[in-house]
Backbone as CSV, one residue per row, in Angstrom:
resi,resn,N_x,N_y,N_z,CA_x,CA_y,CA_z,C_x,C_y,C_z
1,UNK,99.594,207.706,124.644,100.721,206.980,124.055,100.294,206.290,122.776
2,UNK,98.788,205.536,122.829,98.502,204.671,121.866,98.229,206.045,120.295
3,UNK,97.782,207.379,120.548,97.558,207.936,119.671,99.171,208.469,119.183
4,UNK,100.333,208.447,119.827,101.295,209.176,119.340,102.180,208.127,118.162
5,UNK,101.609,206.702,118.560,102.549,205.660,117.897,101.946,205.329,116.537
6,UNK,100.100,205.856,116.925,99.097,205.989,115.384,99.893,206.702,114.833
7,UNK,100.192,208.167,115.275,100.325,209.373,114.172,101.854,208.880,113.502
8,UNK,102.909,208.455,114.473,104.019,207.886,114.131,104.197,206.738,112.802
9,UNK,103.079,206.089,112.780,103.009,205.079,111.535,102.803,205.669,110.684
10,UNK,101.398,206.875,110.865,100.739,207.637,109.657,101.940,208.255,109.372
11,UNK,102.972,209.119,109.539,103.884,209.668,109.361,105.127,208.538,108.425
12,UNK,104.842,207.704,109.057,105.964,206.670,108.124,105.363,206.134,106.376
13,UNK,104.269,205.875,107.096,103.365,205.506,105.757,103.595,206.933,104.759
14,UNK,103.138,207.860,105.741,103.163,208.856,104.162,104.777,209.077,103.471
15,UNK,105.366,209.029,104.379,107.038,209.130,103.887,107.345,208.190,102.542
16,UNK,106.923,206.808,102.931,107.235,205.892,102.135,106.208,206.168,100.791
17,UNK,105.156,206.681,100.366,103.889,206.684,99.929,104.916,208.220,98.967
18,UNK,105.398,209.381,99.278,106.033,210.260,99.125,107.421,209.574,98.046
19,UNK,108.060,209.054,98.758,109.043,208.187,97.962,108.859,207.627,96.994
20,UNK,107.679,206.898,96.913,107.738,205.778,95.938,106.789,206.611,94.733
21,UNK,106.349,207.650,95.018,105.144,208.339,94.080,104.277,209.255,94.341
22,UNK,103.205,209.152,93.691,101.399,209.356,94.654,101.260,208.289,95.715
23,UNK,101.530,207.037,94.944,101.034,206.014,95.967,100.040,205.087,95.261
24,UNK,99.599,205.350,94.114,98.850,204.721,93.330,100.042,203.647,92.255
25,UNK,100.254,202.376,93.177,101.574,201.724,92.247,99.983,200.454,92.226
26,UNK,100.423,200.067,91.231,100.213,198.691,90.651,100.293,197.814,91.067
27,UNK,100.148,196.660,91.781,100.208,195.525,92.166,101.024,194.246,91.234
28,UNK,100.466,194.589,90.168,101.049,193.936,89.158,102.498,194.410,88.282
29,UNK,102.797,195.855,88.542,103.549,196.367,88.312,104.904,195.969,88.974
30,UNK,104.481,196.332,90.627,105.199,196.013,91.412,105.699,194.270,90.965
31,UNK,104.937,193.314,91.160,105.811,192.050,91.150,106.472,191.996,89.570
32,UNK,105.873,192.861,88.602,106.968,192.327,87.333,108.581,193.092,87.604
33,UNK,108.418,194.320,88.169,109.524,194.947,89.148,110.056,193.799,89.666
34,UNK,109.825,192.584,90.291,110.486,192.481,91.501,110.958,191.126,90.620
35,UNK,109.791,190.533,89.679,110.343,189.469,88.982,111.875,189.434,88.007
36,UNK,111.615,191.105,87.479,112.449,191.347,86.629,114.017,191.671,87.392
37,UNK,113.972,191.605,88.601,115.220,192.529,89.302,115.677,191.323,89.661
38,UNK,115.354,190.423,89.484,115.380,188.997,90.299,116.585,188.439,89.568
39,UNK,117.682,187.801,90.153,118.827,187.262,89.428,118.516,185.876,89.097
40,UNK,119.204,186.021,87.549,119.253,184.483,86.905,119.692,183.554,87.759
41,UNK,118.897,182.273,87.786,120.403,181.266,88.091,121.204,181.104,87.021
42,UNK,122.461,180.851,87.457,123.588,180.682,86.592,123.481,178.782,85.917
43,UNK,123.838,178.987,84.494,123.861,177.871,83.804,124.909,177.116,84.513
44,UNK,124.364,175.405,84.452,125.164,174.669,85.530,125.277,173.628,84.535
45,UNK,126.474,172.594,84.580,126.275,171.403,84.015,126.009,170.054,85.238
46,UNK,125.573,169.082,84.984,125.070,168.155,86.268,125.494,166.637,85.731
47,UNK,125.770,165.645,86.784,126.263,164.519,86.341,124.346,164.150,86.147
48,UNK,123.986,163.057,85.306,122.840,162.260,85.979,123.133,160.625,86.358
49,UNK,122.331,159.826,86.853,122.399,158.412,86.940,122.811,158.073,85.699
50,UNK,123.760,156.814,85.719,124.500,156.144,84.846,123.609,155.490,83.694
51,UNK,123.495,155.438,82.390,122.774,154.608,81.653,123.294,153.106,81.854
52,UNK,122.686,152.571,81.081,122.750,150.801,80.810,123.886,150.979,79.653
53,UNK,124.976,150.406,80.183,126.054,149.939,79.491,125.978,149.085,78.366
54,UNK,126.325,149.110,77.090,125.966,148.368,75.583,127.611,147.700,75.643
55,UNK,128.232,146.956,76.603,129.816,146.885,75.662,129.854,146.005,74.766
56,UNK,129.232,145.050,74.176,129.329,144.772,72.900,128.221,144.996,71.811
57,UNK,128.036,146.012,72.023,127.536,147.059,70.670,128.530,147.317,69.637
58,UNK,127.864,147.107,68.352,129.177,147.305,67.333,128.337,148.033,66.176
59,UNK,129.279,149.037,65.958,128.589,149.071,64.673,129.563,149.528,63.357
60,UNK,129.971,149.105,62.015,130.130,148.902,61.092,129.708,149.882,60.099
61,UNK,130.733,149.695,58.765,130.293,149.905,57.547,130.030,148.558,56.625
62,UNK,128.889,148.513,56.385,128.987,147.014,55.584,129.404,147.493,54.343
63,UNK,129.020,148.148,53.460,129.329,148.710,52.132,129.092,149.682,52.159
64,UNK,129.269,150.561,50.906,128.925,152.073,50.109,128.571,151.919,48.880
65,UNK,127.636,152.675,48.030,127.199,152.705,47.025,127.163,154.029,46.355
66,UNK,127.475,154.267,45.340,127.377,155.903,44.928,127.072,155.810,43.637
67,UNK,125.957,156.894,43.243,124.971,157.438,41.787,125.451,158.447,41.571
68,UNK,125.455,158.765,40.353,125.456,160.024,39.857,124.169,160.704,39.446
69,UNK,123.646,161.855,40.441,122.770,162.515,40.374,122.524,163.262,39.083
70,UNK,123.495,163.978,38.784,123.988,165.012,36.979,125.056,165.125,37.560
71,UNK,125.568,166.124,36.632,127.523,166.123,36.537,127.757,166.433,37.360
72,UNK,127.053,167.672,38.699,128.292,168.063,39.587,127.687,167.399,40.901
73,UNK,127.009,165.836,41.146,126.277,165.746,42.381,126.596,164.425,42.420
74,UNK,127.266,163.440,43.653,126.686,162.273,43.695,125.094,162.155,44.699
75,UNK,125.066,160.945,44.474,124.163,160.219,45.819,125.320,159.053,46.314
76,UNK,125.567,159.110,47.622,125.500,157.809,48.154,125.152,157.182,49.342
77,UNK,125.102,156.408,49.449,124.072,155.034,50.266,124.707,154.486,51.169
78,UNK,125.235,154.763,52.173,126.297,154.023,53.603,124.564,152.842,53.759
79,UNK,125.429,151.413,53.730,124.818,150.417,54.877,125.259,150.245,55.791
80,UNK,124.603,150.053,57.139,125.843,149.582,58.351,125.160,148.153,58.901
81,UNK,126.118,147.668,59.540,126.132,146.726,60.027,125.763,146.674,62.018
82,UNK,124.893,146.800,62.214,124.862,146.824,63.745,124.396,145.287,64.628
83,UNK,125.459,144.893,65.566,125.580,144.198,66.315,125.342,144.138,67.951
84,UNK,124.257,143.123,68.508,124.358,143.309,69.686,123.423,144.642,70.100
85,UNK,122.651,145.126,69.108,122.447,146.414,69.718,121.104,146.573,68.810
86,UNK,119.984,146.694,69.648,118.337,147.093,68.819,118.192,148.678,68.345
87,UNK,117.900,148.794,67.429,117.491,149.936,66.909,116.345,150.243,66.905
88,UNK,115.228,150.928,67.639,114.474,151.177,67.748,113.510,150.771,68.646
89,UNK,114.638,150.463,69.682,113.986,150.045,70.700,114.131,151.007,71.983
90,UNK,113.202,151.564,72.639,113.099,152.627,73.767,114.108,151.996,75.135
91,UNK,115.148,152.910,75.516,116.205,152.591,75.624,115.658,152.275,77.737
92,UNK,115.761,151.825,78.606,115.165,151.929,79.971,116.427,152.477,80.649
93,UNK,116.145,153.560,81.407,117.053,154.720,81.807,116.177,155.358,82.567
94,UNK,116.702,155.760,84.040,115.696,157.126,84.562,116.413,158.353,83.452
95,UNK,117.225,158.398,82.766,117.320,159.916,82.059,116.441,160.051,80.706
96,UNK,115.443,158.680,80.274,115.150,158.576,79.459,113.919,159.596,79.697
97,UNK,113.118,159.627,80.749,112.305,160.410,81.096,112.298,161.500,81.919
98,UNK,113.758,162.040,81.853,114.155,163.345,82.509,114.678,164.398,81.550
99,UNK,114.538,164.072,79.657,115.228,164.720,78.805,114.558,164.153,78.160
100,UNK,114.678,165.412,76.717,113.840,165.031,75.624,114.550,163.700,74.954
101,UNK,113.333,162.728,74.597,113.588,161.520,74.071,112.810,161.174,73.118
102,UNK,113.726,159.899,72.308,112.333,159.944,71.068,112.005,159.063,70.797
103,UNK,110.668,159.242,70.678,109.536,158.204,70.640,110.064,156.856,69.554
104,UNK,111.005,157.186,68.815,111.020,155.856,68.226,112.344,155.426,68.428
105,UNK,112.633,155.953,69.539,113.745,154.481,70.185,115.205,154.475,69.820
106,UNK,116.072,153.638,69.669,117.427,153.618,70.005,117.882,154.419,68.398
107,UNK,118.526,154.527,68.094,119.213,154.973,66.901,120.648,155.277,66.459
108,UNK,120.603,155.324,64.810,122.189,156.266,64.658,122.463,157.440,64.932
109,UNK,123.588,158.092,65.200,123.588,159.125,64.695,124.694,159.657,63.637
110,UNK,124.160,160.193,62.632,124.877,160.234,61.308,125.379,161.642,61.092
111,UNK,126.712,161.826,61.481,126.592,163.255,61.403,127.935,163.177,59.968
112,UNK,127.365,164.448,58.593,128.427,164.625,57.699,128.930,165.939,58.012
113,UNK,130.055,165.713,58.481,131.149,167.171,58.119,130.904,167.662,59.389
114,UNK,130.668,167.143,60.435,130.355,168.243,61.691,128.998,169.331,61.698
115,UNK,128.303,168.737,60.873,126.595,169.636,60.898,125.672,168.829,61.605
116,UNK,124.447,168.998,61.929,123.318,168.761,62.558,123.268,166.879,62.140
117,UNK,123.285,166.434,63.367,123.223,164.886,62.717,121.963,164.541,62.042
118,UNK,121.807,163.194,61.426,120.398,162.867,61.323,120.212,161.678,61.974
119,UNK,119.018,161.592,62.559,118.858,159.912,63.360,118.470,158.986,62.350
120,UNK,119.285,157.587,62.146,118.362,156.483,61.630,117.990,155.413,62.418
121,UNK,116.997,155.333,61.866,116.228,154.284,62.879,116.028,152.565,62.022
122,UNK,116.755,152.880,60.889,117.603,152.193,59.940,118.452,151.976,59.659
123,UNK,119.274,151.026,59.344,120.686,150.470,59.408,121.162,151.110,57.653
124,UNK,120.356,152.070,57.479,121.429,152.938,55.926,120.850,154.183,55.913
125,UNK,121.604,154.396,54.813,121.041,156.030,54.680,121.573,156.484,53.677
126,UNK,121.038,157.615,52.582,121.759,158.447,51.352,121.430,159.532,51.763
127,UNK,122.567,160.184,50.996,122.986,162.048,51.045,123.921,162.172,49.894
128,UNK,123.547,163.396,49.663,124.046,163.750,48.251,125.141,164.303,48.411
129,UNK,126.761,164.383,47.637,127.560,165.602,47.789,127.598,165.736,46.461
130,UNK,129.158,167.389,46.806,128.950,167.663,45.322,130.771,166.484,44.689
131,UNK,130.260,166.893,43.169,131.923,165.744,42.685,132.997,166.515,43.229
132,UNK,134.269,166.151,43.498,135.472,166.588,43.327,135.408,167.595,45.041
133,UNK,135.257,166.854,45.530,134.995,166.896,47.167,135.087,166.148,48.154
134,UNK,135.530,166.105,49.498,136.217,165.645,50.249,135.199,165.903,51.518
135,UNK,134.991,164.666,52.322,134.499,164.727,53.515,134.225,164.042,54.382
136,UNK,134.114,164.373,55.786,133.753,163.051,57.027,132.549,162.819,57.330
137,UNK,132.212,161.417,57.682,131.343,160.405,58.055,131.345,160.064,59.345
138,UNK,131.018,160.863,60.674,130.919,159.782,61.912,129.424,159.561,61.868
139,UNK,129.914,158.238,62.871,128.222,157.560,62.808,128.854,156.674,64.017
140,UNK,127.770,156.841,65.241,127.780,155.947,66.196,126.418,155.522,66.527
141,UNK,126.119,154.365,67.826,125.171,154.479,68.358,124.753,154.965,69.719
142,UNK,122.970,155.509,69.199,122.644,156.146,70.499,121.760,155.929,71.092
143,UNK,121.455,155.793,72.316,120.447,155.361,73.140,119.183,156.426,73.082
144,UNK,117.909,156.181,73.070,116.623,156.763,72.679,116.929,157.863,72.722
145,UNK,117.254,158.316,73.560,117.368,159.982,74.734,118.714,160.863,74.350
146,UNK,119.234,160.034,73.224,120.306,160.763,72.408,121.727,160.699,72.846
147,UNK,121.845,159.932,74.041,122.920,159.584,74.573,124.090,158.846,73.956
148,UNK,125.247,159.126,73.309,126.148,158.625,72.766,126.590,157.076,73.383
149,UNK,126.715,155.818,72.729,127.556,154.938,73.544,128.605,155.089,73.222
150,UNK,129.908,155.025,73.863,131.144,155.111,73.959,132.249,154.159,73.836
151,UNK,132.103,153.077,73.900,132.647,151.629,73.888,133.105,151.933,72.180
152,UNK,134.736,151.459,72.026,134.981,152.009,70.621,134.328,151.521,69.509
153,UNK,133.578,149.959,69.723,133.111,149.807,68.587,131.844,149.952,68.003
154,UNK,130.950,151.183,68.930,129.681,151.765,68.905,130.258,152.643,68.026
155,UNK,130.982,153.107,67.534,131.174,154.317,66.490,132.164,154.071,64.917
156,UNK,131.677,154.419,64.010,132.659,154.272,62.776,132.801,155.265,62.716
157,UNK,134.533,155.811,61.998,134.338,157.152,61.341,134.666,156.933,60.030
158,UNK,134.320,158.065,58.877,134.961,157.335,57.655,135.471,158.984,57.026
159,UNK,136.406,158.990,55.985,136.695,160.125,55.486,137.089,159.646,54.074
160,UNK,136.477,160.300,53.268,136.388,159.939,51.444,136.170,161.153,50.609
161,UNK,136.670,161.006,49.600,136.512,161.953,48.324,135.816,161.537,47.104
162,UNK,134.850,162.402,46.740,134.569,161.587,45.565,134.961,162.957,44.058
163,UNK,135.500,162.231,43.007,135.740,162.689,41.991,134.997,163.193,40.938
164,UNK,135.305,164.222,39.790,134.299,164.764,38.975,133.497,163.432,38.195
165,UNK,133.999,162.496,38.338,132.526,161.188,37.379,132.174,160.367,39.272
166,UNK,132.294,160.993,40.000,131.662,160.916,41.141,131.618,159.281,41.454
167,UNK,133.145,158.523,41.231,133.927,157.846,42.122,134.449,158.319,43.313
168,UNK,133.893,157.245,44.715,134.519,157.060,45.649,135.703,156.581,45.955
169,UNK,136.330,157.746,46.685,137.723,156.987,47.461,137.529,157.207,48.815
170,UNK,138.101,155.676,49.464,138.104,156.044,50.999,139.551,156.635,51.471
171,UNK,139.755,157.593,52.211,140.639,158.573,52.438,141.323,157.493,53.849
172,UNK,142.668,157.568,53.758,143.635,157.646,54.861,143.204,158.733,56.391
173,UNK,142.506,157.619,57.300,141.622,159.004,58.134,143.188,159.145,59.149
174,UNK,143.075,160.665,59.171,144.255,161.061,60.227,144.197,160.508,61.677
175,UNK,145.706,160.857,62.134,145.619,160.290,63.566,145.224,161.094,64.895
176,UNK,144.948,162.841,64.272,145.020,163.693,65.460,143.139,163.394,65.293
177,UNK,143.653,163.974,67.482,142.312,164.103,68.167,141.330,164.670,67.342
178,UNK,139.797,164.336,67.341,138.590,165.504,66.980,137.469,164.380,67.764
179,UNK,136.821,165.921,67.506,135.390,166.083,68.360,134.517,166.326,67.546
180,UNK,133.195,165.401,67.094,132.230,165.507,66.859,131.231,166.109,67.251
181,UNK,130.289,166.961,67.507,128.831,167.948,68.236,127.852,166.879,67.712
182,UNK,127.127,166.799,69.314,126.092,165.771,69.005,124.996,166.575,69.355
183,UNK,124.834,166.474,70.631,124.172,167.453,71.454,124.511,168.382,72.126
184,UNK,123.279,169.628,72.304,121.908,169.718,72.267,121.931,170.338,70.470
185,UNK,120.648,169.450,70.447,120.007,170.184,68.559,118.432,170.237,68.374
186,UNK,118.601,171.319,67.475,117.053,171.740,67.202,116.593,172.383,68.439
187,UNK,114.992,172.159,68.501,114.096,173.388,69.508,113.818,172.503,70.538
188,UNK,113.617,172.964,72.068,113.028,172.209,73.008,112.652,172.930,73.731
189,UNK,111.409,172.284,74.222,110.007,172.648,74.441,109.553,172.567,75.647
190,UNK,108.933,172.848,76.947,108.157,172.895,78.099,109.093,171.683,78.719
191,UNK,109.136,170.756,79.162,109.663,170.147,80.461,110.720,169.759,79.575
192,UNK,111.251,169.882,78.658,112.427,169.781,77.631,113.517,170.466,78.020
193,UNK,113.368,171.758,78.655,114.304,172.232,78.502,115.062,172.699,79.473
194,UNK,114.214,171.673,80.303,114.627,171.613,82.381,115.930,171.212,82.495
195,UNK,115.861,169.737,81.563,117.413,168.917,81.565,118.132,168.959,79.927
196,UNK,118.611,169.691,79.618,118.979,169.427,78.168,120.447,168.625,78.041
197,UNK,120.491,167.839,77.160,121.323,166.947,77.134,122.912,167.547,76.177
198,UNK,123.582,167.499,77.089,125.260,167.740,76.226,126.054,166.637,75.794
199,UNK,126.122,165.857,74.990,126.738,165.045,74.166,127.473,165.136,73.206
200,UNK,128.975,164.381,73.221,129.736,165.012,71.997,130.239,163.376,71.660
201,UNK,130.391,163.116,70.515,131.813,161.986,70.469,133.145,162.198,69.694
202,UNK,134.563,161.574,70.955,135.192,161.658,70.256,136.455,160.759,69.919
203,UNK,137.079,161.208,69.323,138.227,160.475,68.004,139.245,160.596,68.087
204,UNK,140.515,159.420,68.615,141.412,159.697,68.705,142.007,160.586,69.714
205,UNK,141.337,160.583,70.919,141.213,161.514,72.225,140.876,160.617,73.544
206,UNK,141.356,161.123,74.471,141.052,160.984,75.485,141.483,162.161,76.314
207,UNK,140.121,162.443,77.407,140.454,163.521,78.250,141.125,162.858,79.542
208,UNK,142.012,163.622,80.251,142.639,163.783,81.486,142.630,165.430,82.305
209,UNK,142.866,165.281,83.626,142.930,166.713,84.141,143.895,167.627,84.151
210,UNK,144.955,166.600,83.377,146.640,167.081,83.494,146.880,166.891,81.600
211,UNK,145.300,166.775,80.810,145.684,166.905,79.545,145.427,167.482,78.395
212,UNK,144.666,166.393,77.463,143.470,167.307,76.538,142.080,166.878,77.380
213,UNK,141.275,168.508,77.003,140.286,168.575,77.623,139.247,169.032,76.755
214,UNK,138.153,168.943,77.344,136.834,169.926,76.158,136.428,171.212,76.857
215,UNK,136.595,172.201,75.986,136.249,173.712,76.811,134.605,173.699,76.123
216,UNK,133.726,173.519,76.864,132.651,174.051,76.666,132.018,175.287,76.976
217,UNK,131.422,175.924,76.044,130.979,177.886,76.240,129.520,177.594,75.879
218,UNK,129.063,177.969,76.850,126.951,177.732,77.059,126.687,179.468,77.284
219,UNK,126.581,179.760,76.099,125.666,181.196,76.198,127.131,182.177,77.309
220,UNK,128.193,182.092,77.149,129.238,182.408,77.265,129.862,182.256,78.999
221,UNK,129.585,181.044,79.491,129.595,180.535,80.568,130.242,179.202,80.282
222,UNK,131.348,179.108,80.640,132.754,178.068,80.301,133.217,177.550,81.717
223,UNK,132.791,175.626,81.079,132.924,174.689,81.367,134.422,173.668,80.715
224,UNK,134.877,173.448,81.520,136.332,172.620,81.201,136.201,171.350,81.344
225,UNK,135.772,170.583,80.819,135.326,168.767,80.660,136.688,167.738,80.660
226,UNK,137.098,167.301,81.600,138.208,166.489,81.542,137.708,165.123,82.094
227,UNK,136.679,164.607,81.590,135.988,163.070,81.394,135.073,162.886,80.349
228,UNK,135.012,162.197,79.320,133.439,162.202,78.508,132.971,161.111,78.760
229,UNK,132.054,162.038,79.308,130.477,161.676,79.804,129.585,162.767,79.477
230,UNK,128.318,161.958,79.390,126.861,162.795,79.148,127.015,163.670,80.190
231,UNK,126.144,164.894,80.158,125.625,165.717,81.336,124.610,166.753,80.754
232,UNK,123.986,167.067,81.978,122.780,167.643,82.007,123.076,168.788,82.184
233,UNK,122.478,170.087,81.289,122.499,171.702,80.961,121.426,171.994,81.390
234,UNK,121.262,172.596,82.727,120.464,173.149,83.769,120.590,174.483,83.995
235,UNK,119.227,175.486,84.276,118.784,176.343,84.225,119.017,177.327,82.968
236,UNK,119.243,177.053,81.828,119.397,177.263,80.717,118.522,178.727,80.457
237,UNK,118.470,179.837,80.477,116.979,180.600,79.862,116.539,180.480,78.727
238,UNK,115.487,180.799,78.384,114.652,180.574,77.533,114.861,181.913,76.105
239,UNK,114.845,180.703,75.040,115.263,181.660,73.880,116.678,180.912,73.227
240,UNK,117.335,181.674,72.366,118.560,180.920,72.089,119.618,180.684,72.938
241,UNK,120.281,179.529,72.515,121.235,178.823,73.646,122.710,178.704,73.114
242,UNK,123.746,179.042,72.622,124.761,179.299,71.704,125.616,178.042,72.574
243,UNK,126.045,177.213,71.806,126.746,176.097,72.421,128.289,175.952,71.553
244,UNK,129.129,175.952,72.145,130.928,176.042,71.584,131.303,175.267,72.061
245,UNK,131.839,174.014,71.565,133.017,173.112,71.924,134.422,173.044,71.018
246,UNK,134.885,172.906,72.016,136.609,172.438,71.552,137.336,171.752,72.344
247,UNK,138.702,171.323,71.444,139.572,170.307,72.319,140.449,171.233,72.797
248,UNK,141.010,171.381,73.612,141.991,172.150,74.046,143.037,171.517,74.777
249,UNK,144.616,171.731,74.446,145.333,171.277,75.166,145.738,171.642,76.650
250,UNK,146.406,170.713,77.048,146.895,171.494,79.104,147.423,172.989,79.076
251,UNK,147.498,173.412,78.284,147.568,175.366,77.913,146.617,175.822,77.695
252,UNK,145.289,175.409,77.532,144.451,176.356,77.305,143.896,176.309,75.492
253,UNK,144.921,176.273,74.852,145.186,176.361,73.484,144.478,175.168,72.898
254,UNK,143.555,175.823,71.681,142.777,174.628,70.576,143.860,173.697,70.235
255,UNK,143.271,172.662,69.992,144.393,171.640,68.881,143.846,172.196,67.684
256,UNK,145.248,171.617,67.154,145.088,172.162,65.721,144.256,170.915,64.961
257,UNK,144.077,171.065,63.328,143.377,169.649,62.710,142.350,169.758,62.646
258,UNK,141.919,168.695,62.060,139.948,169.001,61.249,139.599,168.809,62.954
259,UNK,138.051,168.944,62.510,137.197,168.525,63.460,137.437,168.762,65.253
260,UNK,138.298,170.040,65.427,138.851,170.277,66.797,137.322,171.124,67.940
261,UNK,136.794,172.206,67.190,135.662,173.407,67.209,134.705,173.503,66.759
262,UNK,133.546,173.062,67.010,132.187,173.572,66.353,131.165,174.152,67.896
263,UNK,130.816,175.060,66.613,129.841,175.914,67.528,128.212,175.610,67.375
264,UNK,126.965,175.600,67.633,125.815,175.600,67.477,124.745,176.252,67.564
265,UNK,123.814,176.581,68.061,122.590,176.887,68.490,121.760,176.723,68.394
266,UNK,120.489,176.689,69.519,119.561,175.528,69.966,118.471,176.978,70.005
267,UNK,117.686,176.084,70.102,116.401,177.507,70.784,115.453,176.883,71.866
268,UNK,115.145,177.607,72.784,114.516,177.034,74.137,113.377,177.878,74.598
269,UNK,111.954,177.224,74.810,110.762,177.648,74.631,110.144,177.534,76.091
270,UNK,109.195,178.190,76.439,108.365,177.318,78.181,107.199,176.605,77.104
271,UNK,106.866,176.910,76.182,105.451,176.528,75.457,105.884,176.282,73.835
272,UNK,104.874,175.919,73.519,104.726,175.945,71.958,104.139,177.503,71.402
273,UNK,105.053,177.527,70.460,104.357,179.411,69.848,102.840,179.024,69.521
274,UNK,102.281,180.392,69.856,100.909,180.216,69.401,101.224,180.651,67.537
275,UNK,100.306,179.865,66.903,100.370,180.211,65.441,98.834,180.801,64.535
């Protein structure tokens, strides 16, 4: 009996050994096979623990200043005024050390026209436009870890034109909804890109579940946001990350008006490139 159940295995073994080849497979072959067949997790968004509330954080335009660079360029110089609220001070949060954060602490964020903000870690800042041009100014404050505060008077917006001898005018800012893109920006790196941070601010809006909402599209995986709040972009893969927001009304349908849609992209690494 014990020899018929030998030959019975040997018989199975070679079957399977027949199937798969010679029989000479790879070891290493095999698990990149098995790694590669292996399903993604699907991109998730996640609430995290609540930050430290700023409600009387304020922040201001104290003045504007504008140069003429040559004929077709100004410079100008936003000061702000911030109240109640440290700049550059490392913000205490468990999300502060669960997402990329930066080393020098609380900040603005200055975003012109809906492009890549810049952080100041200074209460001013210059940027050049060109004359006889028109454009927006949001600027709020943010906690180390890039987290928007929300309280209305953490944010200014401003909208101005400046003319061919590159005089400022401050513009009549409209009353319809928009959405600013805060976060995620730029590259992130090894335990960076575990929790990546989604942050937007916005204007003249409020979400409901029965109203306007934010349709978010993560690498073409759509999220419907009817609260703003921060949240965490989990299991993300590695490489570029294509990020789309908009306001959308209880139909589905964009609002119309500036500042409704911007799209982005991020890039997401396990390491630093070797160079």
């Amino acid at each position: 009996m014990k020899a018929k159940i030998t030959h019975l295995i040997s018989l199975a073994a070679l079957g399977l050994l027949t199937a798969c080849g010679d029989g000479n497979v790879d070891n290493n072959t095999q698990t990149a096979q098995t790694e590669a067949e292996a399903p993604q997790k699907a991109i998730k968004l996640v609430d995290f623990e609540a930050s430290p509330d700023f409600p009387d954080a304020r922040l201001a335009i104290k003045d504007i200043k504008t140069e003429m660079v040559n004929k077709d360029s100004v410079k100008i110089t936003i000061h702000y005024a911030v109240d109640n609220y440290e700049l550059k001070k490392q913000t205490s949060a468990p999300a502060a050390g669960a997402c990329n954060n930066s080393k020098d602490g609380q900040h603005i964020h200055f975003i012109l026209d809906n492009a890549p903000y810049v952080a100041l870690y200074q209460p001013e800042h210059s940027f050049v436009v060109p004359v006889n041009t028109s454009h927006y100014v949001m600027s709020f404050l943010s906690r180390s870890f890039h987290e928007s505060l929300k309280n209305p008077e953490a944010g200014v917006l401003l909208k101005f034109s400046v003319d061919s001898k590159g005089v400022l005018k401050q513009d009549e800012l409209p009353n319809t909804p928009m959405l600013f893109y805060s976060r995620p920006k730029g590259d992130y790196v090894g335990d960076d890109t575990k929790n990546v941070l989604l942050d937007y601010y916005l204007y003249n809006a409020s979400l409901a579940a029965s109203g306007t909402k934010v349709r978010a599209t993560i690498n073409g995986n759509e999220f419907m946001l009817d609260e703003w709040k921060p949240l965490f972009i989990q299991n993300a893969p590695m490489g570029a990350m294509k990020v789309k927001l908009e306001l959308i009304d209880q139909d589905g349908n964009v609002l119309s008006g500036d500042n409704t849609s911007i799209e982005r992209e991020v890039q997401l690494a396990g390491s630093e490139p070797v160079r």
